[in-house]
C-alpha positions in Angstrom: 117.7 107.9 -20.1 114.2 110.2 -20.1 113.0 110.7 -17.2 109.3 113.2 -16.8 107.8 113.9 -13.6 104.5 115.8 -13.3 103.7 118.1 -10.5 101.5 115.3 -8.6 104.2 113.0 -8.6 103.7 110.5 -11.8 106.7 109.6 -13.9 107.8 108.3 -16.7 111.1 107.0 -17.7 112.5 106.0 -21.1 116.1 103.8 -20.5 118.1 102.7 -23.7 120.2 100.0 -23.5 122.6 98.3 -25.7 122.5 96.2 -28.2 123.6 93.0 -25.9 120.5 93.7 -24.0 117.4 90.9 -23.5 114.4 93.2 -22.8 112.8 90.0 -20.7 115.9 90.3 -18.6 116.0 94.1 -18.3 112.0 93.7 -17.3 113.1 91.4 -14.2 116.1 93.2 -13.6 113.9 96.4 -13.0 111.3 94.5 -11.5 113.8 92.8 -8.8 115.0 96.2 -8.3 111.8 97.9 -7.3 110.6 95.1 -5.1 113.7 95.1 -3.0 113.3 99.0 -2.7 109.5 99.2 -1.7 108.9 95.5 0.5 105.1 94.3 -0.1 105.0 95.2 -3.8 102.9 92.5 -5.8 103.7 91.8 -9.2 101.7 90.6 -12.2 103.3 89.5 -15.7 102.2 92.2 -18.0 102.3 91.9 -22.3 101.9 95.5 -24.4 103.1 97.0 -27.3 105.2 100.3 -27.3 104.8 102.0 -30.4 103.9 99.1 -31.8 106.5 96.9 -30.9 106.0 94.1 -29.1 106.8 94.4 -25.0 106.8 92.8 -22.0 107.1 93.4 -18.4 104.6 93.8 -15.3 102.8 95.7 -13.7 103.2 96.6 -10.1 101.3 97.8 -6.8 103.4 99.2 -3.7 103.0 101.7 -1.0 105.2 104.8 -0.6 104.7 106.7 2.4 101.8 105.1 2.9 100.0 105.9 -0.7 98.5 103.2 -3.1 100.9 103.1 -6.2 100.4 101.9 -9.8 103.8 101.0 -12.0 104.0 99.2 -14.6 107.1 98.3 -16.8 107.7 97.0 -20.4 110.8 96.0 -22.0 111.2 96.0 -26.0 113.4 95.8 -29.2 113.6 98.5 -31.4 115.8 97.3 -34.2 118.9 96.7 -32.5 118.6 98.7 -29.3 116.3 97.4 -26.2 114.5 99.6 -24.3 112.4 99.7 -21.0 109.5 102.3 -20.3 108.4 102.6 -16.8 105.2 104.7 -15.6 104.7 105.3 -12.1 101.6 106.9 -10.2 99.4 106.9 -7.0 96.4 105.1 -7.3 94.0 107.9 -7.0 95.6 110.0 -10.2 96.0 107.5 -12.0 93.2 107.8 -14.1 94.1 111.4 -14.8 97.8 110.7 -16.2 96.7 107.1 -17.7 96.3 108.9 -20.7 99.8 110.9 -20.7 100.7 107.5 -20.6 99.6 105.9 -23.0 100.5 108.9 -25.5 103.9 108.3 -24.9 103.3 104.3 -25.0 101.2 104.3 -28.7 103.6 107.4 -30.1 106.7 106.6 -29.9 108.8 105.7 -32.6 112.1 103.7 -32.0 114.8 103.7 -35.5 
Protein backbone atom coordinates (compact mmCIF):
# COMPACT_ATOMS: atom_id res chain seq x y z
CA UNK A 1 0.00 0.00 0.00
CA UNK A 2 0.91 3.93 -0.97
CA UNK A 3 -0.52 6.12 0.84
CA UNK A 4 0.25 10.47 0.00
CA UNK A 5 -1.32 13.02 2.02
CA UNK A 6 -0.86 16.70 1.20
CA UNK A 7 -0.65 19.42 3.74
CA UNK A 8 -4.58 20.42 3.16
CA UNK A 9 -5.68 17.08 3.86
CA UNK A 10 -6.18 15.29 0.24
CA UNK A 11 -4.93 11.68 -0.11
CA UNK A 12 -4.24 9.27 -2.24
CA UNK A 13 -3.81 5.68 -1.75
CA UNK A 14 -2.51 2.88 -4.03
CA UNK A 15 -3.54 -0.86 -2.43
CA UNK A 16 -2.17 -4.07 -4.32
CA UNK A 17 -3.86 -7.11 -3.97
CA UNK A 18 -3.48 -10.54 -4.98
CA UNK A 19 -3.83 -12.27 -7.69
CA UNK A 20 -7.31 -14.00 -6.31
CA UNK A 21 -8.59 -10.56 -6.14
CA UNK A 22 -12.03 -9.31 -8.28
CA UNK A 23 -11.39 -5.48 -8.58
CA UNK A 24 -15.55 -5.12 -8.72
CA UNK A 25 -15.46 -6.74 -5.35
CA UNK A 26 -12.51 -4.93 -3.88
CA UNK A 27 -14.51 -1.56 -5.31
CA UNK A 28 -17.65 -2.53 -2.99
CA UNK A 29 -15.61 -3.85 -0.34
CA UNK A 30 -14.04 -0.33 0.02
CA UNK A 31 -17.03 1.29 -0.77
CA UNK A 32 -19.09 -0.70 2.20
CA UNK A 33 -16.28 0.18 4.25
CA UNK A 34 -16.34 3.92 3.88
CA UNK A 35 -20.09 4.23 4.14
CA UNK A 36 -20.29 2.43 7.43
CA UNK A 37 -17.35 4.74 8.74
CA UNK A 38 -18.84 8.18 7.66
CA UNK A 39 -23.04 7.58 7.88
CA UNK A 40 -24.91 9.92 5.07
CA UNK A 41 -22.24 9.23 2.31
CA UNK A 42 -24.02 8.94 -1.20
CA UNK A 43 -22.61 6.90 -3.67
CA UNK A 44 -22.59 6.90 -7.45
CA UNK A 45 -21.20 3.94 -9.82
CA UNK A 46 -18.20 5.40 -11.37
CA UNK A 47 -16.23 3.75 -14.75
CA UNK A 48 -12.33 5.21 -15.56
CA UNK A 49 -9.26 4.10 -16.72
CA UNK A 50 -5.95 4.00 -14.59
CA UNK A 51 -3.13 4.21 -16.71
CA UNK A 52 -5.02 3.00 -19.17
CA UNK A 53 -6.54 0.05 -17.88
CA UNK A 54 -9.86 -0.26 -17.61
CA UNK A 55 -11.49 0.57 -13.81
CA UNK A 56 -14.34 0.69 -11.96
CA UNK A 57 -15.63 1.87 -8.71
CA UNK A 58 -17.58 5.11 -7.46
CA UNK A 59 -17.42 8.04 -6.50
CA UNK A 60 -18.46 9.37 -3.13
CA UNK A 61 -19.72 12.51 -1.07
CA UNK A 62 -19.55 12.49 2.87
CA UNK A 63 -19.01 14.96 5.58
CA UNK A 64 -16.06 14.81 8.12
CA UNK A 65 -16.28 17.10 10.87
CA UNK A 66 -18.58 18.81 9.22
CA UNK A 67 -16.65 19.59 5.70
CA UNK A 68 -18.02 18.69 2.15
CA UNK A 69 -15.78 15.64 0.90
CA UNK A 70 -15.13 14.30 -2.60
CA UNK A 71 -13.72 10.40 -2.90
CA UNK A 72 -13.79 8.48 -5.48
CA UNK A 73 -12.48 4.84 -5.88
CA UNK A 74 -11.52 2.60 -8.84
CA UNK A 75 -10.61 -0.94 -8.85
CA UNK A 76 -8.39 -2.54 -11.88
CA UNK A 77 -6.30 -5.44 -13.29
CA UNK A 78 -2.99 -4.97 -14.09
CA UNK A 79 -1.78 -8.30 -15.59
CA UNK A 80 -2.26 -10.54 -12.77
CA UNK A 81 -2.42 -8.27 -9.79
CA UNK A 82 -5.73 -6.00 -8.90
CA UNK A 83 -5.39 -2.91 -7.60
CA UNK A 84 -7.63 -0.08 -6.09
CA UNK A 85 -6.76 3.69 -6.17
CA UNK A 86 -8.65 5.93 -3.89
CA UNK A 87 -8.48 9.96 -3.83
CA UNK A 88 -9.92 11.71 -1.18
CA UNK A 89 -10.50 15.65 -0.68
CA UNK A 90 -12.77 18.42 0.68
CA UNK A 91 -14.97 19.93 -1.72
CA UNK A 92 -13.49 23.39 -1.79
CA UNK A 93 -9.70 22.03 -2.81
CA UNK A 94 -10.72 19.90 -4.83
CA UNK A 95 -10.17 21.60 -7.87
CA UNK A 96 -6.65 22.50 -6.81
CA UNK A 97 -5.45 18.75 -6.20
CA UNK A 98 -7.92 17.31 -9.18
CA UNK A 99 -5.04 17.53 -11.21
CA UNK A 100 -2.44 15.70 -8.68
CA UNK A 101 -4.89 13.33 -9.29
CA UNK A 102 -5.30 12.67 -12.28
CA UNK A 103 -1.37 12.61 -12.82
CA UNK A 104 -1.12 9.76 -10.78
CA UNK A 105 -4.45 8.24 -12.44
CA UNK A 106 -3.21 8.74 -16.48
CA UNK A 107 0.71 7.90 -15.38
CA UNK A 108 0.88 5.08 -13.87
CA UNK A 109 2.15 2.03 -15.23
CA UNK A 110 1.14 -1.40 -13.68
CA UNK A 111 3.73 -4.76 -15.07
Amino acid sequence: MLTLEGPDGALLTLTIYGVDSEPSLLAKSLLDTMTKQFSGAKATPLVGTVGGLAAEGYTMKFAYMGVPMTSTILAFRGGKTSLTLYTQAADEDLSAVQPGFDVVKNTLVVK
